[in-house]
C-alpha positions as CSV (number, residue, x, y, z in Angstrom):
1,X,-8.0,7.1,38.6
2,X,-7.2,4.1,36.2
3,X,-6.9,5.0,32.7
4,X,-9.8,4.4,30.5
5,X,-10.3,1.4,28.7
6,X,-11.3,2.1,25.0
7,X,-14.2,-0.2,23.3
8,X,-11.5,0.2,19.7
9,X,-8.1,0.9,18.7
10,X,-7.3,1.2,15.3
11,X,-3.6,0.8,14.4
12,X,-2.4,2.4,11.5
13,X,-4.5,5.0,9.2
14,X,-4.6,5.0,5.1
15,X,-8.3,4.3,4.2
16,X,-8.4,1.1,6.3
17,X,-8.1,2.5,9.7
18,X,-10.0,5.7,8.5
19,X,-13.2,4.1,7.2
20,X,-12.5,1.4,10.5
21,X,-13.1,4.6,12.9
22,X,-15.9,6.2,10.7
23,X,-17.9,3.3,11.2
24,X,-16.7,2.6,14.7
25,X,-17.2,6.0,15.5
26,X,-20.7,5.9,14.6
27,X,-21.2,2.9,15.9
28,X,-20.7,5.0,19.2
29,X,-17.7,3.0,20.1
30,X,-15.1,6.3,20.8
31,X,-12.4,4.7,19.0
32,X,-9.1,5.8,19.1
33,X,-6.4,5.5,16.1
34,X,-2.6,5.6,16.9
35,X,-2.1,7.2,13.0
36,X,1.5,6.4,12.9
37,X,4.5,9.1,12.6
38,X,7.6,8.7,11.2
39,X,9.5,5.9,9.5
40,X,5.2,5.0,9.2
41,X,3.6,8.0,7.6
42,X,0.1,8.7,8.5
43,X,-2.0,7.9,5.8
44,X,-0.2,5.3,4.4
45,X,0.5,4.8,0.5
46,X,-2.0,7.3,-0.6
47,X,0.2,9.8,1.2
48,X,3.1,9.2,-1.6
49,X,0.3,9.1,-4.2
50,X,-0.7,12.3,-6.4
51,X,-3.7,11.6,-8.1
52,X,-6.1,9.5,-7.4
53,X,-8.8,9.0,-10.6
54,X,-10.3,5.6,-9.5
55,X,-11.9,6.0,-6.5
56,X,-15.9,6.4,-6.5
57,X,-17.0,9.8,-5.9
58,X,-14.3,12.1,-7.2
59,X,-14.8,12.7,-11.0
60,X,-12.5,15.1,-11.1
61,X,-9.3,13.3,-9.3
62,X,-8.4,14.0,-6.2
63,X,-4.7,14.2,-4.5
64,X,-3.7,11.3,-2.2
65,X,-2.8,13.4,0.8
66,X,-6.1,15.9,0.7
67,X,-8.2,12.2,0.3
68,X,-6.2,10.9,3.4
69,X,-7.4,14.5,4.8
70,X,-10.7,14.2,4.4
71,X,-10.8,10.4,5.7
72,X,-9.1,11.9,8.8
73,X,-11.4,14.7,9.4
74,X,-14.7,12.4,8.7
75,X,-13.3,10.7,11.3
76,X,-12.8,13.0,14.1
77,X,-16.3,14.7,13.2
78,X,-18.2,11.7,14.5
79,X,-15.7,11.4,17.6
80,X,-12.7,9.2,16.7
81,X,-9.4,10.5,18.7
82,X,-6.4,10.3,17.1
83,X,-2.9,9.9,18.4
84,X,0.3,11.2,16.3
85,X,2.3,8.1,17.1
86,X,3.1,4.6,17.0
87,X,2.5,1.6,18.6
88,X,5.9,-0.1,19.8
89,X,4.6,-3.1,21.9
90,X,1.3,-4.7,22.4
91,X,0.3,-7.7,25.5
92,X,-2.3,-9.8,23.9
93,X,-2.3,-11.9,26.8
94,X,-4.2,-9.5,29.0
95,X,-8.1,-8.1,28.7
96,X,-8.0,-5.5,28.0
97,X,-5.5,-5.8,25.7
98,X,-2.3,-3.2,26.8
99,X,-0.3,-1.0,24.1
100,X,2.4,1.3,24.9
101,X,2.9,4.3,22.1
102,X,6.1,5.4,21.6
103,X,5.6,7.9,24.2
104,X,5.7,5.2,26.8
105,X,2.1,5.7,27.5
106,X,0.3,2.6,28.2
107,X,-3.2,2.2,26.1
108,X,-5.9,0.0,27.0
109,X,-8.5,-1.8,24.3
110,X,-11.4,-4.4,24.2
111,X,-10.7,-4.8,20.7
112,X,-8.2,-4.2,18.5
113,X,-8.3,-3.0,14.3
114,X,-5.0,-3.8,13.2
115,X,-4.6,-1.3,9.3
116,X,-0.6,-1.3,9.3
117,X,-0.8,-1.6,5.4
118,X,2.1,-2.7,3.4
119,X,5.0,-0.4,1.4
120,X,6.1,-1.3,-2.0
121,X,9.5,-2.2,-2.6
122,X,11.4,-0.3,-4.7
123,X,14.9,-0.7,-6.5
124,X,16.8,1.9,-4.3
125,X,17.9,4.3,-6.7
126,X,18.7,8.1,-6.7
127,X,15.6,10.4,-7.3
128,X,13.1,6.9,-7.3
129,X,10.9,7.6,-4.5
130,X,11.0,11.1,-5.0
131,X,9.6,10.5,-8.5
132,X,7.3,8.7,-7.1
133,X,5.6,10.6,-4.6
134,X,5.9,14.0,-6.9
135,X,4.2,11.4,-9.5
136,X,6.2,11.9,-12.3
137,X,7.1,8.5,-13.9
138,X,8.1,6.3,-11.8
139,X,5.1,4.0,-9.9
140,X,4.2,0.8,-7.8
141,X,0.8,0.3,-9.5
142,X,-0.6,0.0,-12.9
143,X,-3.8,-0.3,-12.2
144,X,-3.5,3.0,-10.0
145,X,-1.7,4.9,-12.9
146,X,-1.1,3.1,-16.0
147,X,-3.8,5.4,-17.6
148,X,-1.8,8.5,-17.0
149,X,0.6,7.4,-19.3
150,X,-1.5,6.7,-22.6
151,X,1.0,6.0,-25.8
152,X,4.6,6.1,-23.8
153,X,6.9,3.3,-24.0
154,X,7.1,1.9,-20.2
155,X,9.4,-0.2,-18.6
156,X,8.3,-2.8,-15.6
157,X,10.5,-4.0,-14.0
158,X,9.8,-7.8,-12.1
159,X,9.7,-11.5,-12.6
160,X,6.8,-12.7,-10.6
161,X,3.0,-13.2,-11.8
162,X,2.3,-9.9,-10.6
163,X,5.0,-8.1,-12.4
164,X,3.9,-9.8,-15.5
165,X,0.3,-8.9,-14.6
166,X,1.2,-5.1,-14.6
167,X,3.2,-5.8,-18.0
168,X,-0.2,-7.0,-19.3
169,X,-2.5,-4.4,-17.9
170,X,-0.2,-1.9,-19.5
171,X,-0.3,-2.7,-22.9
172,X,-4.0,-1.4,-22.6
173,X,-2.3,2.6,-22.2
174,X,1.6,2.0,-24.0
175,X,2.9,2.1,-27.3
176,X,5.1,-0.5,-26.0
177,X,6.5,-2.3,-22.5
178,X,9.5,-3.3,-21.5
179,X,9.6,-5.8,-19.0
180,X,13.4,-6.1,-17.2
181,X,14.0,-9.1,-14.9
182,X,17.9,-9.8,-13.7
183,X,17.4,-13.2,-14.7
184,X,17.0,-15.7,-17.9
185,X,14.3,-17.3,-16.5
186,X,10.7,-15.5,-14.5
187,X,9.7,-16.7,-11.2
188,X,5.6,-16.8,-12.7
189,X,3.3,-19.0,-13.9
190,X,4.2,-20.8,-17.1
191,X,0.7,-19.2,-18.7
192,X,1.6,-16.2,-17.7
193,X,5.2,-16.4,-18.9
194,X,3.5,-17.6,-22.6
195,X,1.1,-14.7,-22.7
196,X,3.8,-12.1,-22.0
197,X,6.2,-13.8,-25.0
198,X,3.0,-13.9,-27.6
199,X,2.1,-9.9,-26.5
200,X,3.2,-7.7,-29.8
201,X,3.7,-4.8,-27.7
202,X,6.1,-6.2,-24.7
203,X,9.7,-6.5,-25.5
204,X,12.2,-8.7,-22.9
205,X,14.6,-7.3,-21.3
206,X,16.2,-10.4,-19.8
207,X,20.0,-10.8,-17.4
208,X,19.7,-7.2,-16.6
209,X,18.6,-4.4,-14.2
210,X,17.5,-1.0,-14.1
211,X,20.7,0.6,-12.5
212,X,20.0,4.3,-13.1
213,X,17.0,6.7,-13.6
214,X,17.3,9.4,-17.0
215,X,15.3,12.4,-15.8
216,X,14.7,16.0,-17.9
217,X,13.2,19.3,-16.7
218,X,9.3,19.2,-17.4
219,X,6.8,22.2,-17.4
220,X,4.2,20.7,-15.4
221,X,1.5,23.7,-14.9
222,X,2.8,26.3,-13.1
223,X,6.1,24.4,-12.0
224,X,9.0,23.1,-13.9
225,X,10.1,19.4,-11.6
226,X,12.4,16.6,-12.9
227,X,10.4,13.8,-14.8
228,X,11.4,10.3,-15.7
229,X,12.4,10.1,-19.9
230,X,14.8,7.1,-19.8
231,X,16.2,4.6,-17.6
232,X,19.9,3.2,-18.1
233,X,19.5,-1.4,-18.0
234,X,23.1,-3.1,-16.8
235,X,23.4,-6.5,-17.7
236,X,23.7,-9.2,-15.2
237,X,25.9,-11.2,-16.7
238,X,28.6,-9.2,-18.2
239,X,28.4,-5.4,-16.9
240,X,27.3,-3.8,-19.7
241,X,25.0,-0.7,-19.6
242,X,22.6,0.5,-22.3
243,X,20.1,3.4,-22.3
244,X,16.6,3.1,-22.9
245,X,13.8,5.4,-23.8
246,X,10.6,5.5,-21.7
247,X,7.8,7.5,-20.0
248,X,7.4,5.7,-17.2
249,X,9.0,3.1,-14.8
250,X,6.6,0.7,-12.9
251,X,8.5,-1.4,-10.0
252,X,6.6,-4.4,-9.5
253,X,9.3,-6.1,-6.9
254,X,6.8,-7.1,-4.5
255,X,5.1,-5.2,-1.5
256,X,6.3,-5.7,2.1
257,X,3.3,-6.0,4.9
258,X,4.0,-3.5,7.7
259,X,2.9,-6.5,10.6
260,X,6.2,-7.1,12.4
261,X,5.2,-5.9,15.8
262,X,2.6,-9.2,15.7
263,X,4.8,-12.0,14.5
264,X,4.5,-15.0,16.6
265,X,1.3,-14.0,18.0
266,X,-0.9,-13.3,15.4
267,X,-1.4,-15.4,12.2
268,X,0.3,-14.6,9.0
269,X,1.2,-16.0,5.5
270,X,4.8,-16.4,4.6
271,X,5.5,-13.2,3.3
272,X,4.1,-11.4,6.6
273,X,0.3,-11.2,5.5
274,X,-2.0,-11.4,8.4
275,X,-4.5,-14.0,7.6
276,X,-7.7,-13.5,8.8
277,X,-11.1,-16.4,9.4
278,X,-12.7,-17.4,6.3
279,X,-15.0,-13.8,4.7
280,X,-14.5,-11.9,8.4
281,X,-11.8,-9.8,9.2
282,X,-11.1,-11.4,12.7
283,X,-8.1,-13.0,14.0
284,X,-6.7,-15.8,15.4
285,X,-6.9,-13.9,18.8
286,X,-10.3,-13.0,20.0
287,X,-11.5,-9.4,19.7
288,X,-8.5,-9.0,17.3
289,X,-9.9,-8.1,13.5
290,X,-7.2,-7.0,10.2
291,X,-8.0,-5.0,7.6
292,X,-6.5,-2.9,4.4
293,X,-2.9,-4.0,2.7
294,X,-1.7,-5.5,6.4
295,X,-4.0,-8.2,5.2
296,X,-4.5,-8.2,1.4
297,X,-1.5,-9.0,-0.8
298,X,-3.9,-9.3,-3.9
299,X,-6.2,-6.4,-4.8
300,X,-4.1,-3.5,-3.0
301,X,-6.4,-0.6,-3.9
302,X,-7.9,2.2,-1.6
303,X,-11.5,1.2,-2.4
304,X,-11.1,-2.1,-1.3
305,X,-8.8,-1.4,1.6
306,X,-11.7,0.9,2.9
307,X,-14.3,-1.5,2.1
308,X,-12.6,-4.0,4.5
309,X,-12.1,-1.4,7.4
310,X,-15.9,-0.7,6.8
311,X,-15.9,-4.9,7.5
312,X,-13.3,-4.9,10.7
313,X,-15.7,-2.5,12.2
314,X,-18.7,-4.0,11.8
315,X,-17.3,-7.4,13.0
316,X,-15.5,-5.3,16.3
317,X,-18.8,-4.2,17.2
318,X,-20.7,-7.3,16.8
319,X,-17.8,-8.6,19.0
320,X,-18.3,-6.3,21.6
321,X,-22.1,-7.0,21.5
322,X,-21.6,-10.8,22.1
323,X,-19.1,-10.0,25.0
324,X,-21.6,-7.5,26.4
């Protein structure tokens, strides 16, 4: 007996792929979502995320990893199956389209809902990313958690338009922010460059780099945990190190789109960004649709990541309608 073919497979999780198989799901489509497992871990950014105060419908917070729960189980309660893996190669040229997991099985799909996301980059210093996800002082978005940290001096560290954009966006929380960049001169927009120099609460930090975190013990509720109260700059130019105060550390160094496994099949931008037809989510391969941070390099939120799986859906099933 062949194996069955599926009418959806969702690639990748977060709240992309999630809301993609609640509406597919519904939708009576049985889709199927390979969820990712380590390097890729299931549930993507929200996963290294610990609370979450901007999305609709929780007025209280809630944890990324219990939201990422809860899109999971929503999920599987209207039929979606889920698979604990990853997918390592896909044939585009054949219908039904043929992926093999990691487990060397071989997975067939009418249509495909590609929600790899996208990781933030980050410096690559001790105690960073576990700062990070533990959520105490350093972060990759402002608009995600600049309001957590209402009158601290903050530090940004960047030289592109969206670094500067987070500089901006923080002076709305801070007593005052730092922006570091390694060189004399930004990458960004010449307004944008003019704004940040005529802001009274953002201070230059130019040829240098963040090259160490200063952490102290915190009472945190019940548990004491290491919490950002400094970072240590090193100049560029001459090797000097200085030490300076601050509450929180935002790395805005750019994001990196998790899309490698379609390069040269599938269209993309220049920094890996799947680029999708005009207001749809579909691809330049029929029955192929993107959605979530795989796709967006400009809004990067989990309300409108789950708003364009809720899209990729709909267009996969009015897809598979036209193809009867």
């Amino acid at each position: 007996m062949a194996d069955p073919v599926h009418n959806v497979i969702i690639i990748g999780s977060g709240p992309a792929g999630w809301t993609a198989a609640i509406y597919s799901a519904r939708a009576n489509l049985a889709p199927v979502v390979f969820e990712g497992a380590a390097p890729n871990i299931p549930g993507g950014q929200l996963m290294w995320t610990s609370d979450v105060e901007n999305y609709p419908g929780f007025p209280e917070g809630i944890k990324g990893p219990e939201m990422m729960e809860r899109f999971k189980k929503q999920a599987e309660r209207f039929g979606t199956t889920v698979h604990a893996e990853n997918v390592e190669k896909i044939d585009f040229t054949k219908r039904p389209f043929e992926l093999t997991s990691e487990s060397g099985q071989v997975h067939r799909a009418r249509t495909l809902i590609i929600a790899t996301g996208a990781n933030a980059k980050l410096i690559g210093l001790p105690k960073e990313k576990e700062l990070m996800n533990q959520g105490a002082g350093v972060s990759a978005c402002a608009t995600c958690d600049g309001a957590f940290y209402k009158g601290e001096e903050l530090v940004v560290v960047g030289g592109g338009d969206s670094a500067l954009e987070e500089a901006l966006f923080l002076t709305r929380f801070a007593s005052k922010v730092t922006l570091v960049h390694r060189r004399a001169e930004f990458r960004a927009s010449k307004i944008m460059v003019d704004r940040i120099k005529a802001h009274p609460k953002i201070a230059l930090a130019l040829d240098a780099e963040v090259c160490d975190i200063v952490t102290e013990k915190k009472q945190v509720g019940p548990f004491e945990k290491d919490w950002l109260v400094g970072v240590k700059l090193k100049s560029t130019k001459d090797g000097s190190v200085r030490p300076l105060k601050a509450g929180g550390l935002f790395v805005a160094i750019g994001h990196a789109p998790n899309t490698s496994l379609f390069k040269g099949v599938l269209d993309m931008d220049d920094k890996g960004y799947l680029v999708t037809k005009g207001k749809t989510t579909r691809m330049n391969v029929e029955g192929v649709f993107a959605c979530g941070d795989a796709q967006d390099s400009h809004y990067r939120q989990a309300v409108t990541a789950a708003g364009s799986g809720c899209a990729a859906a709909i267009d996969a099933e009015r897809w598979l309608a036209e193809h009867g």
